[in-house]
N, C-alpha and C positions, 0 to 999 in steps of 0.2 A: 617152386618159385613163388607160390602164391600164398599168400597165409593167415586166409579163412578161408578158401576152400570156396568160396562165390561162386555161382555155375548160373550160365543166362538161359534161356526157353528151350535152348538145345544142348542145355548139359557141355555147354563148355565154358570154364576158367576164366572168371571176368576180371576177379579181387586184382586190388593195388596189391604192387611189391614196394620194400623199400626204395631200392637203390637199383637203376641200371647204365650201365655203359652205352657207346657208341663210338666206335671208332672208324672217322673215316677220314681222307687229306688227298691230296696230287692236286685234282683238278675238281671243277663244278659235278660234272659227272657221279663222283663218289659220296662231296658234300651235302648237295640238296638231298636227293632220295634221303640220307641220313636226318638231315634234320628237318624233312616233311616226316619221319616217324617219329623224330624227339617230338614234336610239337605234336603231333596226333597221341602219343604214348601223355602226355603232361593236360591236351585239352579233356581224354575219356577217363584220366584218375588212373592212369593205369600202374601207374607207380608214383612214389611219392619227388622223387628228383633224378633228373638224366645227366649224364656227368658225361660230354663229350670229351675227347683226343684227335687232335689233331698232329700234321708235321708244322716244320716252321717257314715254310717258302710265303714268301708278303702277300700270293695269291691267294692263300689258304687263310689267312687274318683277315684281307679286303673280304673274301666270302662271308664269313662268320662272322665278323662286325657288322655286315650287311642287313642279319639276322638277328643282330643284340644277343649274340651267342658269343663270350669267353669258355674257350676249350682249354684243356691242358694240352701245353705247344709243346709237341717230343723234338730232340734236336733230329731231326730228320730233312732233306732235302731230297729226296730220291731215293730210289732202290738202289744198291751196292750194284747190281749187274746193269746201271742204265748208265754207268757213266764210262767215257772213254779214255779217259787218263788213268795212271794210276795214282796220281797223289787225289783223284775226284772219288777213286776208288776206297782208297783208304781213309780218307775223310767221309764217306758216308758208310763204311765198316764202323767209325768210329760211334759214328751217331746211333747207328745200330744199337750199337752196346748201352750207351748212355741210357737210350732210348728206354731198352730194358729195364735199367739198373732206377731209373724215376717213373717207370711204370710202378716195380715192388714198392718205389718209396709210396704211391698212392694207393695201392691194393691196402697196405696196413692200416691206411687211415681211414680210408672208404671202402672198405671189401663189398663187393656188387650184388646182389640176387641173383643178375643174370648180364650178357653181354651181350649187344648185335655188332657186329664188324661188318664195316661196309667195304673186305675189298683195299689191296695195294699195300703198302710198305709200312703204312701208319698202324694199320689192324697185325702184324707179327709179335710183337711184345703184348698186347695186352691176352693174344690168342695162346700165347704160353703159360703167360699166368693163371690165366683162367681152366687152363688145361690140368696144370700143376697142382692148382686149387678146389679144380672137380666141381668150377662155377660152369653152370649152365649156360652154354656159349650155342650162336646162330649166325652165320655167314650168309648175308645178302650179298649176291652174285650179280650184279647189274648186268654183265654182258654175255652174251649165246656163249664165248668162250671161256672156261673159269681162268682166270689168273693166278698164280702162282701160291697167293698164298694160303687163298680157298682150297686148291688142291691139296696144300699139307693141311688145311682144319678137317677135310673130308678124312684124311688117315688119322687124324691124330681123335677122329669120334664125333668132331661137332656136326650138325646139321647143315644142309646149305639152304639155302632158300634161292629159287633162280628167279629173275626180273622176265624170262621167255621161257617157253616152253621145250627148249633144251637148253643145256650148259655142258657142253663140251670138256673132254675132260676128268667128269667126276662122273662116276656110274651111280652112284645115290642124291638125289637134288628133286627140291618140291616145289613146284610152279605157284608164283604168288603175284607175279606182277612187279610193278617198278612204283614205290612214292614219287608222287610229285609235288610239289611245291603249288599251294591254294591259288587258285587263279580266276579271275570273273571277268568275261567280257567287256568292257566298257568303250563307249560311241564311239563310233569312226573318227568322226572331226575331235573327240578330246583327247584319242589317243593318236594322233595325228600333231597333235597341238603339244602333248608331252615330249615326242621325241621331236619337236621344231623344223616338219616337217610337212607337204600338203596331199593332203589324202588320200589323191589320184583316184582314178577309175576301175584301176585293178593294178594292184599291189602285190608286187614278189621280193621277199626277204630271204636274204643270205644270213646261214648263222655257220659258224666256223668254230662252237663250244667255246668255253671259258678259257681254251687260251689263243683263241679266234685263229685264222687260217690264213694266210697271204697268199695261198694259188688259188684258194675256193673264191677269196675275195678280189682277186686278180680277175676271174668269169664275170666279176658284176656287170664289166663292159661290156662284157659280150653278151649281157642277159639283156643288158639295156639296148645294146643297137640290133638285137632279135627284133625289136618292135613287140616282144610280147606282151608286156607292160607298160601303163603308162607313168610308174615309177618301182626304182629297184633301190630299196634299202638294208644294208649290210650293217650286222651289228660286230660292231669292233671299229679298231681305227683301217686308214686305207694302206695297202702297201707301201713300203718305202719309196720305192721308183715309181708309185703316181704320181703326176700332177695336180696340185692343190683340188685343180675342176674334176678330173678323171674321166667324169663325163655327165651331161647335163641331164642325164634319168636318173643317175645313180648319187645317195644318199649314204654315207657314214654317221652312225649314230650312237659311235663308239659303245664303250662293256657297257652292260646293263645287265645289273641281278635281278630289278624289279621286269620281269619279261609281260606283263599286262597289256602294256601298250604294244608292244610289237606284235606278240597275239592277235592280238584287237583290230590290226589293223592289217595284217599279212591276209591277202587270200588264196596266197600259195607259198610254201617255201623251199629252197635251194639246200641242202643243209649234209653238214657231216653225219657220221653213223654214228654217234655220243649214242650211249644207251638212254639217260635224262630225255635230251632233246625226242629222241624217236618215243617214248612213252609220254611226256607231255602232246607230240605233236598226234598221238594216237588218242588219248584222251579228249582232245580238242578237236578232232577230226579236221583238223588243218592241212590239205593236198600237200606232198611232200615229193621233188626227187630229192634220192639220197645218193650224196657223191660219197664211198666211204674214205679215210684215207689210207692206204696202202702203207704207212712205214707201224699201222698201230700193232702196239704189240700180240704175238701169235697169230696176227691177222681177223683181233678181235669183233672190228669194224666191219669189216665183210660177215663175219659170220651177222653179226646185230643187225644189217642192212635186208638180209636174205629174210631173217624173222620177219623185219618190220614189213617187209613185201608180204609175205605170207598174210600177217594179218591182219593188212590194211589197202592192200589192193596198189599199192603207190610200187614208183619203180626206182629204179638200181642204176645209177650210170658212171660209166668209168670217166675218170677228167681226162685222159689220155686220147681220149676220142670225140675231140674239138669236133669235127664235125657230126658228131651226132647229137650235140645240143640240141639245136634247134626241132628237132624231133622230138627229141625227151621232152623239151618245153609244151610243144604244142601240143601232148598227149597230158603233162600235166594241169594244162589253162583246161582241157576238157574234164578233169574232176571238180567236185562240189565235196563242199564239207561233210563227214560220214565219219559219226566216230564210231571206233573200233567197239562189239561188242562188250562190256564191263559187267560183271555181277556185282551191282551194287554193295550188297549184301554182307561180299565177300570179299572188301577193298584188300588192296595189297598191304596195308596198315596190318587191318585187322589177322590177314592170313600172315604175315611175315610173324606179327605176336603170337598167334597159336603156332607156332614152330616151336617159341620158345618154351610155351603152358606145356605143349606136347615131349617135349625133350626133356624138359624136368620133373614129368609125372614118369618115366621110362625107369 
């Protein structure tokens, strides 16, 4: 993959490549991690241009614009087995195919050095080609459990790289950690003052991921009339069936990609089992209960919940057991910020890229 052959103090593979890929799309989950490595792959010269793939759901364009990132948009909306009809069926059969048939059309014009796939329905077509093509390919697994299409790169020869320390599923897979998206503190009252909102004395935010939650977000009133807090702000908009007020601790402060301010100002959060969300909140040592949600697929979100527990000390609560909120709450206000052990050294950037130096020297 590399080609001059550049080796750092410990003899491994620094040099730029030409050209690399990244394919990732569904939801935030898959896109950040990806383009926290584009952007880390382009600030250390690691190659000379990153050529993302994305699907075309408007979610996946609001992200990526977010970013000043144009990706090649494959016609894709979903996996072919997520949809319940058949004419949703065959319509995302079809995209499938397309999907493939304007992958080849760019492999001839931009043939890659090397590929990362991040994962989901967007990463199958480029994982064929590059298979086909005997391009040096690496699957970033963001979640404990691998997904579908990780599981055929693991047969079909490619590398995995997992975001935990297992990945269910694939019996070969090299612990790296999860990218996250560069993040800096900044003042309580100014990030209080971005989301137009007042500071409080102790702050619990709800996050529901990027395509936010209506029952997770549905608890804010019961986080707020806990008394736990003396305000509770949910990032998304509010359920359908609230009332404009909902309730007078609790704050909607609708999607936000720029997550700084909410950081900045949470001193605890309420939050699904996103693989993204639990490594930024692990990185930032930000107290967390994690509610997972049960319909995700294979039951990914439990498995990702159990890791984050492991190793970060935070806990696990089912939504189904209203009464044991208040519990879970009062165990969470008794942590303090701790972030998770990191080997500086050995960021998931830098370990995710020697998968790929490692796979192409084989």
């Amino acid at each position: 993959m590399n080609r001059d052959g550049t080796r750092d103090s410990k003899g491994r593979s620094v040099a730029a490549v030409g050209k690399v890929w990244i394919a990732a799309g569904g939801t935030g989950g898959h896109i950040f991690p990806a383009l926290a490595f584009g952007r880390w792959i382009l600030e250390r010269k690691k190659a000379d241009q990153v050529v993302y793939f994305s699907g075309n759901r408007p979610l996946e364009a609001e992200i990526y614009a977010s970013q000043g990132v144009v990706p090649y948009r494959l016609p894709l909306a979903g996996s072919p087995l997520g949809s319940s009809s058949l004419t949703g069926r065959i319509g995302r059969w079809a995209g499938l195919l397309g999907s493939f048939f304007r992958v080849g059309r760019v492999v001839e014009r931009e043939r890659p050095d090397a590929c990362f796939l991040f994962g989901g329905y967007v990463s199958l077509s480029p994982l064929l080609w590059c298979y086909f093509l005997g391009i040096p390919t690496v699957v970033h697994e963001q979640n404990a459990r691998a997904g579908k299409v990780t599981r055929l790169a693991a047969r079909l020869g490619a590398r995995v790289a997992s975001g935990w320390v297992e990945c269910q599923g694939v019996s070969a897979f090299v612990p790296v950690g999860i990218p996250i998206r560069p993040m800096k503190a900044i003042p309580r009252e100014e990030a209080a003052a971005t989301l137009g909102v007042n500071a409080g004395d102790f702050v619990i935010g709800v996050v529901g991921g990027s395509l936010s939650s209506a029952s997770l977000a549905s608890l804010a009133g019961q986080i707020g009339a806990s008394g736990k807090a003396s305000l509770v702000i949910v990032l998304g908009p509010p359920p359908d069936a609230a009332p404009v007020s909902f309730d007078p601790m609790v704050r909607f402060v609708g999607r936000r990609w720029d997550m700084t301010p909410f950081y900045s100002l949470c001193d605890a959060v309420v939050c699904r089992a996103g693989a993204s969300t639990l490594a930024e909140l692990a990185a930032l040592g930000i107290p967390a209960l994690v509610v997972p949600w049960k319909k995700a697929a294979d039951g990914h979100q439990e498995a990702n919940a159990r890791c984050f527990a492991a190793l970060t000390g935070n806990s696990v609560w089912d939504e189904d057991d209203r009464p044991a909120l208040n519990a879970a709450l009062s165990r969470l206000l008794k942590r303090s910020r701790v972030r998770a052990a990191v080997d500086k050294e050995d960021s998931p950037n830098e370990a995710l890229w020697r998968q790929g130096t490692r796979f192409s020297a084989q």
